[in-house]
C-alpha positions in Angstrom: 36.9 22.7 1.2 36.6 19.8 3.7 34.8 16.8 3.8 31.4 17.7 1.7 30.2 16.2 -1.0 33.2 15.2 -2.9 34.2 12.4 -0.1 30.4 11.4 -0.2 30.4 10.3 -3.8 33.5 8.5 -3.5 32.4 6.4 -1.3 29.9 5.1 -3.4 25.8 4.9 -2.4 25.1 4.9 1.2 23.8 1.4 2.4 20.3 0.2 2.8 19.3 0.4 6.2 18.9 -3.0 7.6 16.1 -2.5 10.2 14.1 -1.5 6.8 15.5 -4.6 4.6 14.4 -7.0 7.6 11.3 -5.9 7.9 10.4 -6.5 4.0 11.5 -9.3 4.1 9.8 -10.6 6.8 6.5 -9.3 5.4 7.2 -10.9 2.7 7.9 -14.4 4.0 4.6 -14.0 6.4 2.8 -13.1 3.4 4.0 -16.7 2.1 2.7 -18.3 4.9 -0.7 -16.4 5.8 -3.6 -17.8 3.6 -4.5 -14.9 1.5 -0.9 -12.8 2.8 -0.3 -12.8 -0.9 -2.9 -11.2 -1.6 -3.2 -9.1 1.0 0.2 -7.9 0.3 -0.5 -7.3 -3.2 -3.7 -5.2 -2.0 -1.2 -3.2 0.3 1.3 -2.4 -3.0 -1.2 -1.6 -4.8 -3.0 1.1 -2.4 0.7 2.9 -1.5 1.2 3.5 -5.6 -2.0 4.5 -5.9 -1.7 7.3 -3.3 2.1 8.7 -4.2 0.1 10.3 -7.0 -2.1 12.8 -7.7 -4.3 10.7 -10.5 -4.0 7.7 -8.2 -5.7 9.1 -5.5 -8.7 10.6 -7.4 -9.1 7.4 -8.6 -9.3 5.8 -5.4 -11.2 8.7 -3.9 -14.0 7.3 -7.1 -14.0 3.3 -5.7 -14.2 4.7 -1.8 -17.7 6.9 -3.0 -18.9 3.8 -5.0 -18.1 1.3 -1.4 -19.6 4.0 0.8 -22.9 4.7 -1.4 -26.1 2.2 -0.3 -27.1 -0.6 -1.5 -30.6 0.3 -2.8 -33.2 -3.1 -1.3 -34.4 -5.3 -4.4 -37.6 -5.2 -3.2 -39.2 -3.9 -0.7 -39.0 -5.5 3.0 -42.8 -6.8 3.9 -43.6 -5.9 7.4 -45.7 -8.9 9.6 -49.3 -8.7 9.7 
């Protein structure tokens, strides 16, 4: 039985790729320095859990429908004699 997975698990975890690690944290420092990127970010976290489930995207499915719907007028718009 070579190699396989008994040499894989001895090794210990496999290490975090760095293009990945590099690119969070540079989000995150330009997130620091945007006005708003906080926000923004914490907008962008918030919408990738909500769709990894099944709940999660029903719900947002619900707030899309209630954005898209019109805005019924207060009162009507008077035309110019």
């Amino acid at each position: 039985m070579p190699g396989g997975c008994v040499t894989r698990f001895a090794r210990g975890i496999a290490p975090a790729q760095a293009v990945s690690v590099n690119r969070r944290i540079a989000i995150v420092l330009a997130a620091l320095i945007v006005p708003g990127g906080l926000v923004a970010l914490f907008g962008a976290v918030v919408v990738k859990a909500f769709s990894r489930t099944d709940a999660g995207r029903k719900a947002w499915d619900r707030m899309a429908n209630l954005l898209r719907r019109p805005v019924a007028p207060a009162e009507p718009v008077r035309q110019a004699a």
